[in-house]
matplotlib code that plots the C-alpha trace (Angstrom):
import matplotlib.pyplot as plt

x = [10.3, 8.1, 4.2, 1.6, -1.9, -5.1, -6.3, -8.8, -6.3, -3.9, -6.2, -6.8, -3.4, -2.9, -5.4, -4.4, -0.2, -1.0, -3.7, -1.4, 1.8, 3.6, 7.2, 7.3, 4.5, 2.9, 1.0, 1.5, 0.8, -2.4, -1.3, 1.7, 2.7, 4.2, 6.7, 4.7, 5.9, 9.4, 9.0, 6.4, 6.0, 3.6, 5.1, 3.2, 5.5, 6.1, 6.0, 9.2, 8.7, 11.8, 10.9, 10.9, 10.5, 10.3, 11.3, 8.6, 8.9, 10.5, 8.2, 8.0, 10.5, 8.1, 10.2, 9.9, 6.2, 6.5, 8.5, 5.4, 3.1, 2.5, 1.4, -1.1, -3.3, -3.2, -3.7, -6.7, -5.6, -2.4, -0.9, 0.3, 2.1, 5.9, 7.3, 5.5, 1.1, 0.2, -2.4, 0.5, 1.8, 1.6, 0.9, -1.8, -4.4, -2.6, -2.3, -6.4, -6.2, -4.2, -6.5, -9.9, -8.9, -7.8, -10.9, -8.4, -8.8, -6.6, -5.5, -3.5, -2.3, -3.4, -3.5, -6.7, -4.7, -4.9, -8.8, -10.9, -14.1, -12.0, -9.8, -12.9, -14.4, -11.2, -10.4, -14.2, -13.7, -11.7, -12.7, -11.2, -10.0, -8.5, -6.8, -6.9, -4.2, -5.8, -3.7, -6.2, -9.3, -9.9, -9.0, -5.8, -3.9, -4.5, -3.4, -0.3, 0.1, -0.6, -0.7, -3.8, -7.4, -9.5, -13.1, -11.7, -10.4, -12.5, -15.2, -12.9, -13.7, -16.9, -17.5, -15.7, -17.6, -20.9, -20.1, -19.2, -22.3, -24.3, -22.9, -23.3, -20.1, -20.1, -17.4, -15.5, -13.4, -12.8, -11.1, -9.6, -5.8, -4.4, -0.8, -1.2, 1.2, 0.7, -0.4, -3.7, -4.1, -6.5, -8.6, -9.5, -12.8, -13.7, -11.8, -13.8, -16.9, -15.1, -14.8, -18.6, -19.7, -17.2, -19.7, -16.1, -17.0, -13.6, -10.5, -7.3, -4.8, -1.4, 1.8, 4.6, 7.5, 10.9, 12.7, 16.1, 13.8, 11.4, 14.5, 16.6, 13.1, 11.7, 9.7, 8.4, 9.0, 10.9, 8.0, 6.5, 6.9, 9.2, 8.1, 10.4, 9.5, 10.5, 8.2, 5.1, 5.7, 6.5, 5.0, 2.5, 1.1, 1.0, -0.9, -2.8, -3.9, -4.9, -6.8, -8.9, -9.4, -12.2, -14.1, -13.5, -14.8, -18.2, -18.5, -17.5, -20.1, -22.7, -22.0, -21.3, -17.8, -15.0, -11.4, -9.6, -6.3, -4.0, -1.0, -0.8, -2.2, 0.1, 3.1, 1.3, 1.3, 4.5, 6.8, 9.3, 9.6, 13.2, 14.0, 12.4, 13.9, 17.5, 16.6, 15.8, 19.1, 21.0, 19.1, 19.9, 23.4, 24.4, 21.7, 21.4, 18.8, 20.1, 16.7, 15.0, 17.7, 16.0, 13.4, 9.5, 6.5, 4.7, 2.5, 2.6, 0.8, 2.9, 5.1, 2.2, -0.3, 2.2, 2.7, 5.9, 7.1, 8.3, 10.5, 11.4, 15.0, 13.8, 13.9, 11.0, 11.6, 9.2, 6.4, 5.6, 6.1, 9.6, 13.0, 14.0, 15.1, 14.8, 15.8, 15.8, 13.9, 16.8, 18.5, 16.2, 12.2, 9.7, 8.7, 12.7, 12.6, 9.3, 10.5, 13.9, 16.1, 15.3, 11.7, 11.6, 13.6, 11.3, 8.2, 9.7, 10.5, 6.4, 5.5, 7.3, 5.7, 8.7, 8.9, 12.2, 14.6, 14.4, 10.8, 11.4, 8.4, 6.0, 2.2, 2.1, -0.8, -3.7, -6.9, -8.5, -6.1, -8.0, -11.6, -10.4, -11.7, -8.3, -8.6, -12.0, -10.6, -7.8, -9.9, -12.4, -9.3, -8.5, -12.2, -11.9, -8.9, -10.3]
y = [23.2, 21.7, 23.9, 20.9, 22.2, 20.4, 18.1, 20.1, 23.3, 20.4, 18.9, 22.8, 23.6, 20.8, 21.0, 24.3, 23.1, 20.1, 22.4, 25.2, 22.7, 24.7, 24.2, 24.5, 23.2, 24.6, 20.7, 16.9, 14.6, 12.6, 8.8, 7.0, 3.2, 1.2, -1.9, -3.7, -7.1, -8.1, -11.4, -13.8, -17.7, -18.0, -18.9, -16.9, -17.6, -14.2, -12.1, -10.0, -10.4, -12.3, -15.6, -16.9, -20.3, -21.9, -18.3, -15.6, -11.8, -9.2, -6.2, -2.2, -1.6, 0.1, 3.4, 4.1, 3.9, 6.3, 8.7, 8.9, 9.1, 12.8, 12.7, 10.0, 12.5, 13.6, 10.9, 10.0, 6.5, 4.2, 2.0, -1.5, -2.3, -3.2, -6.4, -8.8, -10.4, -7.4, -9.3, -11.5, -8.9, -9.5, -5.3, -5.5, -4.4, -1.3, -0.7, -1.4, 0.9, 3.8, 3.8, 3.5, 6.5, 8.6, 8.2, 7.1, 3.9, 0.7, -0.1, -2.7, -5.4, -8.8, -12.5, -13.1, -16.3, -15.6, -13.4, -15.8, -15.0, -13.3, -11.3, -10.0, -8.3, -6.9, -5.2, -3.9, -2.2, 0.1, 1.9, -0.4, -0.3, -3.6, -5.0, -8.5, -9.8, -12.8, -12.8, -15.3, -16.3, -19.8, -22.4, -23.9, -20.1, -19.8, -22.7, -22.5, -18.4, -18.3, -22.0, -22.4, -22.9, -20.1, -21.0, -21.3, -18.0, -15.6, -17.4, -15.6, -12.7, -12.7, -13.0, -10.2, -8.2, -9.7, -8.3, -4.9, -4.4, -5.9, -4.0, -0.6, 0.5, 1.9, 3.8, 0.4, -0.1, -3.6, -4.4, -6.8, -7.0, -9.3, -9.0, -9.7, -11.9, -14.9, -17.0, -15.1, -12.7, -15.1, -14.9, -11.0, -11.5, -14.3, -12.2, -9.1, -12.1, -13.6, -10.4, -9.2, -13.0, -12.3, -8.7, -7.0, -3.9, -3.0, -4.4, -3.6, -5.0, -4.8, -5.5, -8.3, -6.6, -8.6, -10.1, -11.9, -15.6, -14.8, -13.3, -16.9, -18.7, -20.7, -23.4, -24.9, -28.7, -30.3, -31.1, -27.7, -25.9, -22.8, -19.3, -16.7, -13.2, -12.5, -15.7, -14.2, -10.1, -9.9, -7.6, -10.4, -10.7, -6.7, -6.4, -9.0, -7.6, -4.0, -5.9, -7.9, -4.9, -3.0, -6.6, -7.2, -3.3, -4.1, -6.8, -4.6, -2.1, -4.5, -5.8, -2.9, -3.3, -0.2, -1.3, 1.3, 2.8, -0.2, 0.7, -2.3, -0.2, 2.6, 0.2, -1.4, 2.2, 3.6, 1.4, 1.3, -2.2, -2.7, 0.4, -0.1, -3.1, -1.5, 1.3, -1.5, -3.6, -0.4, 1.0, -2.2, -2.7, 1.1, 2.8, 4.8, 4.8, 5.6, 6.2, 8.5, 10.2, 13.4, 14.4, 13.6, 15.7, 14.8, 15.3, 13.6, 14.6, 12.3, 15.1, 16.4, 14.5, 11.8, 8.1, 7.6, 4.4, 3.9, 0.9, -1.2, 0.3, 3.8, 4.9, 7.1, 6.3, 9.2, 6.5, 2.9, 3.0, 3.5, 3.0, 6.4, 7.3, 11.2, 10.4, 8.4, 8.1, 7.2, 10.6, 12.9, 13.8, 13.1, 17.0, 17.7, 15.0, 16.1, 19.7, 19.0, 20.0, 16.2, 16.6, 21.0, 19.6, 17.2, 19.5, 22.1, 19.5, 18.5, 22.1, 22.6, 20.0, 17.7, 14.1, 14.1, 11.0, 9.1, 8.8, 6.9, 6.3, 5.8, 7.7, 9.2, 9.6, 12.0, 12.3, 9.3, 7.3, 7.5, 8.7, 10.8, 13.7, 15.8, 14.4, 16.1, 19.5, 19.2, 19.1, 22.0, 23.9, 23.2, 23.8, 26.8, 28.6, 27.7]
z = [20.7, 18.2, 18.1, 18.1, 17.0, 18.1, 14.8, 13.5, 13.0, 11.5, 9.0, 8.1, 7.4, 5.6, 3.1, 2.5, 2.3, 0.0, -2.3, -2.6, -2.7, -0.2, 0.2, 3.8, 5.3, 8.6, 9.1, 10.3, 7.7, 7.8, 6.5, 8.3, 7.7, 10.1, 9.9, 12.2, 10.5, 9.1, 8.4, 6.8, 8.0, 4.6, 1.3, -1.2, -4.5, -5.6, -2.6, -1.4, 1.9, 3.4, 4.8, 8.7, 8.1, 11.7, 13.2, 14.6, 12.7, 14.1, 15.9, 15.7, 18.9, 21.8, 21.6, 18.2, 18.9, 22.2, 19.9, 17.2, 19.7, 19.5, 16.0, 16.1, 17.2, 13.2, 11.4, 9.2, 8.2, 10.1, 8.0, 9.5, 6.3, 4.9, 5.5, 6.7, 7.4, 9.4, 11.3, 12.9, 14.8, 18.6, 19.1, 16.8, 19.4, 20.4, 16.2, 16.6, 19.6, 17.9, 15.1, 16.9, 19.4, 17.0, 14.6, 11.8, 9.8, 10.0, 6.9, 5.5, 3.0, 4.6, 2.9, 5.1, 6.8, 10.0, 10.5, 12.7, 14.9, 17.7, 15.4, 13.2, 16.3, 17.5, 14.1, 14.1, 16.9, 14.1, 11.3, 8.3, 4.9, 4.4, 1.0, 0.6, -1.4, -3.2, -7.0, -8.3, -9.8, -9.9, -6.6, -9.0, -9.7, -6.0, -4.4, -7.1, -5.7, -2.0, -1.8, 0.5, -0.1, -1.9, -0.7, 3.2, 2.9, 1.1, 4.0, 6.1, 4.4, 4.0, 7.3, 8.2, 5.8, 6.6, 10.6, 9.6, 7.5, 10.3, 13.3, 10.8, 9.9, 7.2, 6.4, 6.5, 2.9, 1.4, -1.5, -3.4, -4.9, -7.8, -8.7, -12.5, -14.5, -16.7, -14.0, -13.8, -16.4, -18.2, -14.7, -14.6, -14.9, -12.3, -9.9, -10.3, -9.9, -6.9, -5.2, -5.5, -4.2, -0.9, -0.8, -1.6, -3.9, -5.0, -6.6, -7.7, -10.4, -9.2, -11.3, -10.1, -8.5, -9.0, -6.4, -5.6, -5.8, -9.0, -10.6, -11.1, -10.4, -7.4, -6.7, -2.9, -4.6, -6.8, -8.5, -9.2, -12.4, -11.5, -10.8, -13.0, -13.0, -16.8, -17.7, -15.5, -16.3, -19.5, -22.5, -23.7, -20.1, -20.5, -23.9, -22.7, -19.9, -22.0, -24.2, -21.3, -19.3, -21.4, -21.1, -17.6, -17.0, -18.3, -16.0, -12.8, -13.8, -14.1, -11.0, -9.0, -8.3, -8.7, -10.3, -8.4, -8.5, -9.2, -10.8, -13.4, -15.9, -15.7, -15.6, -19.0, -20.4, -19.4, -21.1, -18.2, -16.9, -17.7, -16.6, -12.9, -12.6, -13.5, -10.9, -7.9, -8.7, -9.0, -5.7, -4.0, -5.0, -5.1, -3.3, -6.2, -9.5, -12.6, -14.8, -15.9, -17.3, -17.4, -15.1, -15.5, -14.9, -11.8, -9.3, -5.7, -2.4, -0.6, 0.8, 2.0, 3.4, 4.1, 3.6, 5.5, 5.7, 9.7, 9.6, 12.4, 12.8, 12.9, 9.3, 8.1, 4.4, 1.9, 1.1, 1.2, -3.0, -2.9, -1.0, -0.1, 3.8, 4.9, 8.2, 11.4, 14.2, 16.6, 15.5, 15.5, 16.0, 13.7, 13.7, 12.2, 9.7, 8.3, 8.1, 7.3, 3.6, 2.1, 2.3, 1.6, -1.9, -2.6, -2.1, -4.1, -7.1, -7.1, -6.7, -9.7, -11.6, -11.3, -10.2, -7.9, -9.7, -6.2, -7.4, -10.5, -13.1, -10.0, -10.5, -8.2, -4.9, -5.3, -3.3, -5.3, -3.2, 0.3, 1.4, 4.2, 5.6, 4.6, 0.7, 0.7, 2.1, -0.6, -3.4, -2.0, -2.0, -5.3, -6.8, -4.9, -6.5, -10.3]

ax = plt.figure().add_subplot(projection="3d")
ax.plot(x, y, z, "-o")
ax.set_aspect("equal")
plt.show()
């Protein structure tokens, strides 16, 4: 029978597994994402997400829920994340619920489309850190992008924001994300302005993941210009971006708004684009990645302080950053898949100062990542042993 401790003897034992990058870890991890979408009815031009044009998404299944249940009680942040507009989904007040009852935030990835009055004050019921994908800086990138209206939605936003700092919450996060490519690369700037006039303090720049659409190009019309991932991500729209940022920096710090831990500068730095890209068709085809061909040095705290990635058929892949499944839900408890050899091999390759292959040329999580209670153990443990 699986020992469950009470959540302040958790979050102990986990700082101390994650500091001293224990192989076999004595702890519950503290950040869990959830499929609670598969399925978008929006059209954003680049996104993966698979379309349900006409169709309503897919749900988390109830008993995968009822078997995670007993470690709700341990986490620090829920994730309502994958596949889909998290604030769609029809459970979304017992995601709200979860979170609120367990003192842990509610974080996800949301295009803003569907907040309105009644939605705001449910979410605030919450502790929040929301990231708002908005991939533009001007009205014409965004209605070519998301292909709505930029002013009506970063209203939405505001509004939202403008509640939470009137009701006193103030551990509540906001930020910003822009996937850069060509489309918007020239835009850096006004987004970093856009963001502090919605009262958002933080963004991130993101870099444009391929898919089977952008690949051979896609359009909505037959009379718009075609979107082709090799035309918008590209090594021009990467030097580009390098040379904008120390610019568009200046104007953050002058405005009081953190670029946070986007990984489109590491992708512009590590030379690997071609690579990845050969490592997702080969993943998706073989379920295998062929690069690097010799391993990296890295440093994760995924395998400990977690960011499983629950999907709706019961998978718990290792994180939301990559495909990589450790076990199943439907075959065994979450307890034995978070103990078991996948994830002891993959601990032992970080605490050697390995990046596992599965991994690929991802950075990596640290406690930059999120301001949670555990993070701030972590590093006292750390500071501690120097």
């Amino acid at each position: 029978m699986v020992e469950l401790y009470d959540r302040d003897e958790n979050r102990d034992r986990l700082a101390n597994d994650a500091a001293t990058k224990s192989v076999d870890v004595s702890s519950f991890p503290a950040v869990m994402y959830i499929e609670s979408q598969r399925g978008c009815p929006y059209d954003c031009i680049m996104c993966t997400v698979p379309k349900t044009y006409g169709r309503t998404p897919s749900e988390m299944p109830e008993v995968i829920l009822q078997r995670l249940e007993p470690y709700f009680q341990y986490l620090e942040l829920l994730a309502i994340h994958g596949n889909g507009e998290a604030l769609l989904s029809r459970n979304i007040q017992r995601y709200i619920e979860i979170a609120r009852d367990n003192d842990a935030f509610l974080h996800c990835n949301t295009t803003a489309f569907p907040l309105n009055n009644k939605l705001i004050d449910r979410l605030l019921e919450a502790k929040l850190d929301l990231r708002f994908s908005i991939h533009a800086g001007s009205k014409r990138s965004y209605r070519r992008v998301m292909n709505d209206d930029l002013d009506k939605v970063t209203g939405k936003i505001a509004k939202l924001v403008d509640k939470s700092i009137s009701r006193g919450h103030k551990d509540n996060s906001f930020w910003f994300s822009a996937i850069i490519m060509k489309e918007n690369v020239e835009e850096m700037a006004d987004f970093v302005r856009l963001a502090h006039r919605t009262g958002v303090n933080e963004v991130r720049f993101m870099r444009l993941l391929p898919n089977h659409r952008t690949l051979f190009g896609t359009r909505r019309s037959k009379d718009e210009i075609r979107f082709i991932h090799h035309e918008q991500s590209n090594r021009s729209v990467l030097r580009r971006f390098n040379e904008l940022l120390p610019e568009v920096q200046e104007i953050a710090d002058e405005l009081g708004v953190n670029i946070g831990a986007g990984d489109m500068e590491h992708w512009s730095d590590a030379k690997a684009g071609s690579k990845d890209l050969a490592n997702r068709i080969s993943d998706k085809l073989l379920s295998k990645k062929p690069f690097p061909l010799r391993p990296l040095e890295g440093s994760c705290l995924v395998p400990w302080t977690g960011q499983v990635q629950i999907e709706q058929n019961g998978d718990v892949g290792l994180c939301c950053a990559i495909k990589h499944v450790v076990g199943n839900l439907y075959e065994q408890d979450f307890a034995e898949i978070w103990q078991n050899e996948q994830m002891t091999n993959l601990r032992r390759s970080f605490a050697e100062g390995k990046q596992p292959k599965v991994c690929g040329y991802c950075n990596g999580v640290d406690t930059d990542e999120y301001s949670i209670p555990v993070n701030l153990q972590i590093d006292q443990r750390r500071s501690a042993e120097l």
